[in-house]
N, CA, C and O of each residue as an XYZ file, in Angstrom:
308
protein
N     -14.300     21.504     30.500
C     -15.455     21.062     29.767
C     -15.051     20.815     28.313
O     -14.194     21.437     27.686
N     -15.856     19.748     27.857
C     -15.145     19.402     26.234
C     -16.423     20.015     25.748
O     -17.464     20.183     26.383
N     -16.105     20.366     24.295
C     -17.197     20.703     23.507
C     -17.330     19.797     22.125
O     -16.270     19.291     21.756
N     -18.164     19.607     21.550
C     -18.486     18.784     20.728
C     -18.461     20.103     18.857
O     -18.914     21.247     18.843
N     -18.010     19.601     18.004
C     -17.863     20.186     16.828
C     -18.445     18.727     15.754
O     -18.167     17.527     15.769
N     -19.349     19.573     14.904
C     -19.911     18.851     13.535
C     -19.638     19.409     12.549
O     -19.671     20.596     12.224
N     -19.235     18.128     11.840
C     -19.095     18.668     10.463
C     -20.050     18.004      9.195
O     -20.095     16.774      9.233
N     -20.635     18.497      8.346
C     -21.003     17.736      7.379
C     -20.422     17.504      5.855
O     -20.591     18.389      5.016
N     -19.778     16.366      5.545
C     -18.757     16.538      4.314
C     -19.659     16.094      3.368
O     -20.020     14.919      3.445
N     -20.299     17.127      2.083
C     -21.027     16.036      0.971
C     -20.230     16.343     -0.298
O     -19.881     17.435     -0.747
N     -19.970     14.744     -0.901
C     -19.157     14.645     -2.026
C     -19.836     14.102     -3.216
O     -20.330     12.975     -3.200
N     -19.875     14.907     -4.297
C     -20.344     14.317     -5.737
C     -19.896     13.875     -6.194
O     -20.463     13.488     -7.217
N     -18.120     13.334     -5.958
C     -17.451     12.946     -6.661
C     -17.298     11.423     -6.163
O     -16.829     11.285     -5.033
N     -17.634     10.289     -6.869
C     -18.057      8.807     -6.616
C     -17.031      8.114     -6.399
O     -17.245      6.911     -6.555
N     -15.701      8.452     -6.016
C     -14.423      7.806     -5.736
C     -14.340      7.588     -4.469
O     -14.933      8.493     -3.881
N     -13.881      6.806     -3.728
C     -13.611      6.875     -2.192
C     -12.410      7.612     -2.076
O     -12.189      8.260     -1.054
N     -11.423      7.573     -3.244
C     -10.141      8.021     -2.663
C     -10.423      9.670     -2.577
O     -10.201     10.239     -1.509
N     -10.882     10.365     -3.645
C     -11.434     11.800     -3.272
C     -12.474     12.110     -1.825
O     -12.399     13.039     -1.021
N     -12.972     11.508     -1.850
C     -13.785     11.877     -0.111
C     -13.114     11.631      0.686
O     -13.376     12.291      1.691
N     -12.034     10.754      0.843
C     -10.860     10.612      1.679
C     -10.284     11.633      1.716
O     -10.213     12.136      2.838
N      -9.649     12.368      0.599
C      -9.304     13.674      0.504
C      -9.787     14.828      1.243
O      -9.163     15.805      1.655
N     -11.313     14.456      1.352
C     -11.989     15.523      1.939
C     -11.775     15.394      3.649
O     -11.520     16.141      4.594
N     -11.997     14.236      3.450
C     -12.290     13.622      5.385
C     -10.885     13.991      5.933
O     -10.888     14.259      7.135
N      -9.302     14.082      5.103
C      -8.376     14.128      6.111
C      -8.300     15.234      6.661
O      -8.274     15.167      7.890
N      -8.248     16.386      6.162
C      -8.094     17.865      7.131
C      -9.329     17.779      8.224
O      -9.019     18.431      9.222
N     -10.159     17.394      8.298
C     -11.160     17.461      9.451
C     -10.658     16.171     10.664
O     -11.436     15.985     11.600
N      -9.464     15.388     10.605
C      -9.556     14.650     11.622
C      -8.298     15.101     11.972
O      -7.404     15.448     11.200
N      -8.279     15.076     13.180
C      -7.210     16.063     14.355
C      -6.446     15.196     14.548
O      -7.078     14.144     14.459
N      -5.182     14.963     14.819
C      -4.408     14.263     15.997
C      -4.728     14.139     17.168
O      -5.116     15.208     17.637
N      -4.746     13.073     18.063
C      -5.241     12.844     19.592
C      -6.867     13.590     19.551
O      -6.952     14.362     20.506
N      -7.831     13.573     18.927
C      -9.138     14.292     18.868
C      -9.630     13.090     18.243
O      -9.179     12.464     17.284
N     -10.806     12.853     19.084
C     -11.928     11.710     18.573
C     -12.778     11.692     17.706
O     -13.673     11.904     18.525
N     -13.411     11.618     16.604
C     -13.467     11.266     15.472
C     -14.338     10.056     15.210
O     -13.908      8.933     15.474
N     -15.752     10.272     14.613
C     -16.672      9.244     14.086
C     -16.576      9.740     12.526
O     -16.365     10.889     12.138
N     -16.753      8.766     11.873
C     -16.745      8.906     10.681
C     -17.852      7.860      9.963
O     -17.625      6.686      9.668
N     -18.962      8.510      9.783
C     -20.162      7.645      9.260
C     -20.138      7.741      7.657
O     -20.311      8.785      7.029
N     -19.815      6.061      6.921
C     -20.103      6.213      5.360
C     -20.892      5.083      4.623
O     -20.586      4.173      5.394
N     -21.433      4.675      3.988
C     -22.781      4.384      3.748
C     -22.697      2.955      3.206
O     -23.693      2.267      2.983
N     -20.995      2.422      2.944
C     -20.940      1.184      2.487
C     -19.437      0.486      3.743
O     -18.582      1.119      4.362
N     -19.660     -0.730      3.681
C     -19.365     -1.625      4.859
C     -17.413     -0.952      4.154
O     -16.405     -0.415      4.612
N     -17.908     -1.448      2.917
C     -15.593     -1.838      2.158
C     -15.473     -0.352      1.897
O     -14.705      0.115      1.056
N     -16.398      0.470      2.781
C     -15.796      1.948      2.619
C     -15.170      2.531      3.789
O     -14.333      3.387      4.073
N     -16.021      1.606      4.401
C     -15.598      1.805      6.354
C     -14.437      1.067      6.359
O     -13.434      1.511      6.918
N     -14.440      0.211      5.918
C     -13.183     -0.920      5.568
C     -12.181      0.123      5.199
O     -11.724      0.746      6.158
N     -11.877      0.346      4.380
C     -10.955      1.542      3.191
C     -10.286      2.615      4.198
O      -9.094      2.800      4.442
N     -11.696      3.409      4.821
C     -11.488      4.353      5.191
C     -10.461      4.475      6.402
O      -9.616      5.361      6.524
N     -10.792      2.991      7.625
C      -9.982      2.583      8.588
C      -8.630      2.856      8.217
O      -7.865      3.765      8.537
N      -8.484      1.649      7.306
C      -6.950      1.546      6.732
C      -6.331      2.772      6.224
O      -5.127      3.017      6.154
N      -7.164      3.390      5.934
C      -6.133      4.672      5.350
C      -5.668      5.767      6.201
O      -4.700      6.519      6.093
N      -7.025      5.625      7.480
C      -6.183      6.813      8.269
C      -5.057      6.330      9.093
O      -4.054      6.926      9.486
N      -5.425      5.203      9.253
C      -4.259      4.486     10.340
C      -2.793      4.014      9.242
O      -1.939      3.163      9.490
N      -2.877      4.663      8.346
C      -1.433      4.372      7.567
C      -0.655      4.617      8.495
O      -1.005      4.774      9.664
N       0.574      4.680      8.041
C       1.552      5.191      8.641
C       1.452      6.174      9.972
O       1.848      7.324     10.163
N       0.347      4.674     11.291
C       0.547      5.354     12.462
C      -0.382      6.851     12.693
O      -0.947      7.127     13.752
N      -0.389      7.639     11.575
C      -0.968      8.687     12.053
C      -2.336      8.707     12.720
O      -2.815      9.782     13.083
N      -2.779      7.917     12.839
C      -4.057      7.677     14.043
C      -4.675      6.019     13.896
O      -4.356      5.094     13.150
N      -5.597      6.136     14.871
C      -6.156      4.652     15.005
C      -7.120      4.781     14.826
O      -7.824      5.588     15.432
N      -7.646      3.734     13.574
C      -8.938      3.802     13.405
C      -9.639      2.309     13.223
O      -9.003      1.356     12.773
N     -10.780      2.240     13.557
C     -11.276      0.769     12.842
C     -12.387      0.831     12.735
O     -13.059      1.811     13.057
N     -12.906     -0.437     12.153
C     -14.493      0.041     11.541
C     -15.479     -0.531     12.188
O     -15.016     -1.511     12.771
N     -16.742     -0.404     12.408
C     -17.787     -0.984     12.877
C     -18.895     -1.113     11.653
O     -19.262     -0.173     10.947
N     -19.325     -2.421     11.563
C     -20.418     -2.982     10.580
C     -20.547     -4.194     10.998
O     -20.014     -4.893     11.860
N     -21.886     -4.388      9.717
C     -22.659     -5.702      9.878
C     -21.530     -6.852      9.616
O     -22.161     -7.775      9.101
N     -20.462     -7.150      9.701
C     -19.682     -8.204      9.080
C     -18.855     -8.372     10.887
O     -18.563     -9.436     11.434
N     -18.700     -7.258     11.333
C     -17.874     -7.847     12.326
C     -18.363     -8.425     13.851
O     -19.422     -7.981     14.295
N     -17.760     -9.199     14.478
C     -18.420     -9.227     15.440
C     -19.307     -8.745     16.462
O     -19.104     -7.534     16.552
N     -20.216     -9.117     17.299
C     -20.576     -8.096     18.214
C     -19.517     -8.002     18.991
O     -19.576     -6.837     19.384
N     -18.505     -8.529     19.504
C     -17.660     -8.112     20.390
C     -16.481     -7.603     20.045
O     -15.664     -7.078     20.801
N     -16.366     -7.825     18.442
C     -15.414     -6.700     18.295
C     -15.912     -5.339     17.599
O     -15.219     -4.489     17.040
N     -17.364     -5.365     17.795
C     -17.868     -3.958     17.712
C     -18.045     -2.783     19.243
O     -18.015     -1.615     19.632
N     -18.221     -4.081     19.589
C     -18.116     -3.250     21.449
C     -17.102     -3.065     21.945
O     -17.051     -2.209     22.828
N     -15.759     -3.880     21.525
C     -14.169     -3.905     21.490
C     -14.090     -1.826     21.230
O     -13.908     -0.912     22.034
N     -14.309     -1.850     19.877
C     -14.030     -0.706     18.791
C     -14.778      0.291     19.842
O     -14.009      1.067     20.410
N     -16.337      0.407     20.238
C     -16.734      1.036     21.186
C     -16.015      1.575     22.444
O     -15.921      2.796     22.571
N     -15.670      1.021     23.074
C     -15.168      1.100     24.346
C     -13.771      1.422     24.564
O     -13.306      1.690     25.672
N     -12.881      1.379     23.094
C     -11.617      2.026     23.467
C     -11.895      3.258     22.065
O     -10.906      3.757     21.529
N     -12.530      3.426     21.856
C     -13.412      5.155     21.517
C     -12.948      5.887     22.877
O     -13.289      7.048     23.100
C-alpha cells in the first residue's frame, strides 16, 4: 500500500531562487512530486531547475501549453 505525505512550504521571501531552496529537500528521488506555484514562468523556472543535471524529471502544466501536452505531462505522472 502507498501512502500519501503533505507538505505545506510558505515563503516570505519574494525570490524564486530562495523557495527553490526550500522545495529541494522535500522532493525525493524516484518519489512523485506535485509542485503547485502561483505564476505560469515560475512553473516554468521551477521545471528546469529540478531537472538540471538529470536529477529528476519535471515539467510544467499551465495555461500556455497545450492540452495535449498537458495530458502528455499527466499521464507519464
Amino acid at each position: 500500500m502507498r501512502s500519501i505525505s503533505q507538505s505545506l512550504v510558505l515563503s516570505k521571501l519574494g525570490d524564486k531562487r530562495s523557495k527553490l531552496s526550500l522545495l529541494q529537500p522535500l522532493v525525493v528521488e524516484r518519489e512523485r512530486t506535485i509542485v503547485f506555484v502561483g505564476k505560469k514562468h515560475v512553473a516554468k523556472f521551477v521545471a528546469k531547475e529540478l531537472g538540471r543535471g538529470g536529477a529528476c524529471r519535471a515539467v510544467e502544466i499551465h495555461g500556455d501549453r497545450s492540452q495535449g501536452q498537458r495530458e502528455a505531462a499527466l499521464n507519464a505522472f
